[in-house]
LONU-682830 format. One record per residue (C-alpha): residue in one letter; x, y, z. Coordinates in steps of 0.25 Angstrom, whole numbers, always signed. Layout:
! LONU-682830
<node><residu>a</residu><u>X</u><v>Y</v><w>Z</w></node>
...
! end
This chain:
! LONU-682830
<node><residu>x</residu><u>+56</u><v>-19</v><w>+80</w></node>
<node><residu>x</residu><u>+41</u><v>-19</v><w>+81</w></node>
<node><residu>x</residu><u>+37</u><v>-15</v><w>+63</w></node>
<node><residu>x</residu><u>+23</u><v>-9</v><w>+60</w></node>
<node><residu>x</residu><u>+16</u><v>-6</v><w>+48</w></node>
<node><residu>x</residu><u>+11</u><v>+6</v><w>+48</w></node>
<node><residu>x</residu><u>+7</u><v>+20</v><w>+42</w></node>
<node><residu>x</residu><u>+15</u><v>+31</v><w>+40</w></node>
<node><residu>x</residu><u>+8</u><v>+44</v><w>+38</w></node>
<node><residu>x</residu><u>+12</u><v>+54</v><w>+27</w></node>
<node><residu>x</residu><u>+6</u><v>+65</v><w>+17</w></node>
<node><residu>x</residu><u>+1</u><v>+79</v><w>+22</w></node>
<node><residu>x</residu><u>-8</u><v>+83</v><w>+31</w></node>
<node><residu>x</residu><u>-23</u><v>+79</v><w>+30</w></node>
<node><residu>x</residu><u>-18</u><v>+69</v><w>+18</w></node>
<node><residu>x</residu><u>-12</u><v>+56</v><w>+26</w></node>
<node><residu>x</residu><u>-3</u><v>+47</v><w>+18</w></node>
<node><residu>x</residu><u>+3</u><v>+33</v><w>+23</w></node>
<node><residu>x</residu><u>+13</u><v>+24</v><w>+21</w></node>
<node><residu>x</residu><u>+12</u><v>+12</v><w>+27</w></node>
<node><residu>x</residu><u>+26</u><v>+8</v><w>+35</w></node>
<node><residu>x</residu><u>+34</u><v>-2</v><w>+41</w></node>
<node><residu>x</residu><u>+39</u><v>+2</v><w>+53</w></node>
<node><residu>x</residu><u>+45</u><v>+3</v><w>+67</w></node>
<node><residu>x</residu><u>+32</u><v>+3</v><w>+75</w></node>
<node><residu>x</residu><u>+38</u><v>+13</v><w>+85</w></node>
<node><residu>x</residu><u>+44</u><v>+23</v><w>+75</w></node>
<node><residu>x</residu><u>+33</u><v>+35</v><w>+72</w></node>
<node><residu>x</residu><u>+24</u><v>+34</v><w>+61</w></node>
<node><residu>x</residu><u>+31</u><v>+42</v><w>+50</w></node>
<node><residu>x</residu><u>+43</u><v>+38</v><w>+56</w></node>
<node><residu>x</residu><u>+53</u><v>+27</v><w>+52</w></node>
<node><residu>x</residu><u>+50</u><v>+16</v><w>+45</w></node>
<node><residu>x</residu><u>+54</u><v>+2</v><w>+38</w></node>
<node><residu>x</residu><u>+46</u><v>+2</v><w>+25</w></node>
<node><residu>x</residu><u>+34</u><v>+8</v><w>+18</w></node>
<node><residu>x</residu><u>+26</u><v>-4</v><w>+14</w></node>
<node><residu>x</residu><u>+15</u><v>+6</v><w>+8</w></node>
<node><residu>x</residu><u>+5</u><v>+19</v><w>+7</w></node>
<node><residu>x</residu><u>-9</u><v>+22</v><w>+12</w></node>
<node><residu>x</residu><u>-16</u><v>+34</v><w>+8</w></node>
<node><residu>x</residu><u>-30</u><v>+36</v><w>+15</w></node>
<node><residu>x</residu><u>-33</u><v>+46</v><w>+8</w></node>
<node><residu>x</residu><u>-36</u><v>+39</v><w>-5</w></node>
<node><residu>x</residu><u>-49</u><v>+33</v><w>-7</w></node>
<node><residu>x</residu><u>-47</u><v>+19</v><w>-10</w></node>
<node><residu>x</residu><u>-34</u><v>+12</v><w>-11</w></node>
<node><residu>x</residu><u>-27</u><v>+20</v><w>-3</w></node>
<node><residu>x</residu><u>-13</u><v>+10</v><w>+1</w></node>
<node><residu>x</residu><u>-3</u><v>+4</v><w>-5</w></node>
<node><residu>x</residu><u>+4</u><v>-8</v><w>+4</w></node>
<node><residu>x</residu><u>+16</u><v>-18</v><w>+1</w></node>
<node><residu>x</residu><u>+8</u><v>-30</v><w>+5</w></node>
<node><residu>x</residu><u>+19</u><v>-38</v><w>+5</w></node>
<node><residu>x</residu><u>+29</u><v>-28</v><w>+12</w></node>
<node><residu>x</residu><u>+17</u><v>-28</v><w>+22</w></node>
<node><residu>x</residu><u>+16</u><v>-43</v><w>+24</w></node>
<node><residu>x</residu><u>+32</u><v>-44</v><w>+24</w></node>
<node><residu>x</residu><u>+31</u><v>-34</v><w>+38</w></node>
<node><residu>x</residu><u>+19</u><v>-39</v><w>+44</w></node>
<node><residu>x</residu><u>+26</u><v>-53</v><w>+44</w></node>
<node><residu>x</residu><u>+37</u><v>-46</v><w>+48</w></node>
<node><residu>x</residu><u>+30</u><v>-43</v><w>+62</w></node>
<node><residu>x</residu><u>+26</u><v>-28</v><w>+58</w></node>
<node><residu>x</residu><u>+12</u><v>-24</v><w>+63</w></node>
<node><residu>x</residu><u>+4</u><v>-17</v><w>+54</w></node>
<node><residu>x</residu><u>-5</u><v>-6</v><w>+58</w></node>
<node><residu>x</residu><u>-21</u><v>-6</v><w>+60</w></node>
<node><residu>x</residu><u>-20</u><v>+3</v><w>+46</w></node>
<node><residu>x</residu><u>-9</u><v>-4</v><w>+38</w></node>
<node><residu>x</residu><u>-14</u><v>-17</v><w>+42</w></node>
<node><residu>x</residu><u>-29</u><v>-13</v><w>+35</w></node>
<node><residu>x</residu><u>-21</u><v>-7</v><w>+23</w></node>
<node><residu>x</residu><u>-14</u><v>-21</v><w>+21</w></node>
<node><residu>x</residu><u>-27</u><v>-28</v><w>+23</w></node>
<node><residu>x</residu><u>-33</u><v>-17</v><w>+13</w></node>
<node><residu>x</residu><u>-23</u><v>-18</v><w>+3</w></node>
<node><residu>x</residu><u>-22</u><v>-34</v><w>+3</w></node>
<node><residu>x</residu><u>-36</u><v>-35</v><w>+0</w></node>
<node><residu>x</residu><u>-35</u><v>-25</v><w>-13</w></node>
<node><residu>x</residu><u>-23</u><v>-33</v><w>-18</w></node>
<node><residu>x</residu><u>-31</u><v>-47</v><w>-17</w></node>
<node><residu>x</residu><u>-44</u><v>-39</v><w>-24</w></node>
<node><residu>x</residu><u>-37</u><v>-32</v><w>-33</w></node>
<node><residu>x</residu><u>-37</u><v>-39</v><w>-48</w></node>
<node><residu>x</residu><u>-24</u><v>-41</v><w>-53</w></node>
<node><residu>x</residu><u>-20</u><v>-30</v><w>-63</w></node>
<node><residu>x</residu><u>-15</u><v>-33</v><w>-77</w></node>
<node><residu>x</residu><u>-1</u><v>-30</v><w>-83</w></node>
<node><residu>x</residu><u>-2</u><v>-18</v><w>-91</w></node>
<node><residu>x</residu><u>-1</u><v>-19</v><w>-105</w></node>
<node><residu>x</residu><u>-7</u><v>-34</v><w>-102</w></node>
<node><residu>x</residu><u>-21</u><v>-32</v><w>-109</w></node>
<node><residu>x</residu><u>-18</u><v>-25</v><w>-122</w></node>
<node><residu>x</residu><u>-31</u><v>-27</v><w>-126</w></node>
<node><residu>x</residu><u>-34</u><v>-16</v><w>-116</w></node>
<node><residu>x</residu><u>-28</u><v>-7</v><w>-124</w></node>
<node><residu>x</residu><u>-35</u><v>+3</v><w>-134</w></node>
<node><residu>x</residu><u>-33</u><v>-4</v><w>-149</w></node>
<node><residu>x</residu><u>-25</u><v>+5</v><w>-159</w></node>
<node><residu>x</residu><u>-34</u><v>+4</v><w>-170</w></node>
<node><residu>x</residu><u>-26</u><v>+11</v><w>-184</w></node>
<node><residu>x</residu><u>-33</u><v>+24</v><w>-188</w></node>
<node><residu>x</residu><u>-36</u><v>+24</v><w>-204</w></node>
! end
């Protein structure tokens, strides 16, 4: 069974959504699939996809061929992850936090 990554359209008309598949690369494209290993929306202005890196690793190594797009989304969204500073636990900086101070 030849396995792609691909995209799977949805949303309305004139207002494209995607998630991005696993699948049988001779099933349609919304048709069957294995898994949905994310979301593209390009509509959005700036980050506009979500992707399971490590699903999408876990296939590729598998043998599936990502398309031209998903391929360029995975690149896309690897770079942002490496860039991206590391965020802190909430509740972490207290000091953050407004101080109480006792009204007299």
């Amino acid at each position: 069974m030849a396995v792609s990554i691909r995209l799977r359209r949805e949303g309305a008309l004139n207002r494209p959504y995607y998630k991005i598949v696993v699948a049988d690369s001779r099933s349609p494209r919304d048709g069957k699939f294995i898994e949905i290993i994310g979301i593209y929306d390009p509509k959005k202005p700036s980050h506009n996809s979500t992707i399971k890196l490590d699903r999408a690793e876990y296939w590729i190594n598998k043998g599936a061929q990502p398309s031209d797009t998903v391929r360029s989304l995975i690149k896309k969204n690897k770079k942002q992850g490496e860039s991206a500073p590391a965020m802190p636990a909430a509740g972490a900086t207290p000091s953050e936090a407004p101080a109480e101070t006792p009204q007299s």
